[in-house]
DRENBA-452680 format. One line per field, with one value per residue (C-alpha): residue in three letters; x, y, z. Coordinates in steps of 0.25 Angstrom, whole numbers, always signed. Example, Ala and Ser with C-alpha at 12.3 -4.5 7.8 and 13.67 -1.06 7.14 Angstrom:
2
type: (ALA, SER) $
px: (+49, +55) $
py: (-18, -4) $
pz: (+31, +29) $
This chain:
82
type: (UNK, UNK, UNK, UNK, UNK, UNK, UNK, UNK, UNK, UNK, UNK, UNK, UNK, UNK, UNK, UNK, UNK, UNK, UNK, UNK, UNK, UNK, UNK, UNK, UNK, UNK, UNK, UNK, UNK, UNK, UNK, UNK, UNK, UNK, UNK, UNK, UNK, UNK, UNK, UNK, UNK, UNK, UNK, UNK, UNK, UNK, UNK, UNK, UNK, UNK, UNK, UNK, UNK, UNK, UNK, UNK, UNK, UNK, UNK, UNK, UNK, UNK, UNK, UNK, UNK, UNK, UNK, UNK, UNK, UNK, UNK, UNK, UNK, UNK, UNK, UNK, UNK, UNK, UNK, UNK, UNK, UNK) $
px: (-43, -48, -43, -56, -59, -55, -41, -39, -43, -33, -21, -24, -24, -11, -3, -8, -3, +8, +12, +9, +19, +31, +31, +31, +36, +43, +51, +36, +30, +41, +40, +24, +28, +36, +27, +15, +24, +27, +13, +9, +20, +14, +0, +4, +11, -2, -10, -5, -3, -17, -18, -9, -15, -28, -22, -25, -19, -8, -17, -29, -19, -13, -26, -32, -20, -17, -5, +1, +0, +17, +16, +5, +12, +24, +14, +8, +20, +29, +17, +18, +32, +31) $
py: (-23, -9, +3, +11, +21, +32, +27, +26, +39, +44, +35, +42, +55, +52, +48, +59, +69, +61, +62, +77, +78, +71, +81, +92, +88, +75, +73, +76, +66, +56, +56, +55, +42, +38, +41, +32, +21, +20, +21, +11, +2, +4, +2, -11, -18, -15, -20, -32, -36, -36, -45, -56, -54, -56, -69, -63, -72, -66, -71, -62, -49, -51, -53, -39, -32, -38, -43, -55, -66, -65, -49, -51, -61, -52, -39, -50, -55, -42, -36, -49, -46, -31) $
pz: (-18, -22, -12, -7, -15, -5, -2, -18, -21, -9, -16, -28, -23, -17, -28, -37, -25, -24, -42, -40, -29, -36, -46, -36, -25, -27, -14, -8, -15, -12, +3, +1, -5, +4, +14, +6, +6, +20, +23, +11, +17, +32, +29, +19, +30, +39, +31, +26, +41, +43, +33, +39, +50, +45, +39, +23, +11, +1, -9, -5, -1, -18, -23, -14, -18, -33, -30, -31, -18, -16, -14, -4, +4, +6, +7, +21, +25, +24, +36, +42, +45, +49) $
């Protein structure tokens, strides 16, 4: 599945931001990761509930994402569980 065009430019922009920081000003550049993980994980867990809810297949979530169907199945059932 191909991320708009908007939200991939965005990412981008945020890790170049991001590699030019570690050299300068690493601890910075280590709690904005921190911080894109916890969001990451937040929105993640979100989303993947909408899709049990929505009754989607682990086959279909591996094959949008390119990974395999056993990664899906714990990505659906770890939000199942939250």
């Amino acid at each position: 599945m191909p991320l708009p065009e908007r939200l991939a430019a965005l990412l981008a922009e945020v890790a170049g931001q991001l590699t030019a920081m570690a050299a300068e000003a690493p601890l910075a550049a280590l709690r904005a990761a921190g911080v894109l993980e916890r969001i990451a994980a937040r929105v993640s867990r979100e989303t993947a509930g909408v899709l049990c809810d929505d009754g989607m297949p682990a086959e279909a979530v591996a094959t949008a994402l390119g990974t395999t169907r056993s990664k899906a199945l714990v990505l659906l059932l770890t939000a199942q569980g939250s």
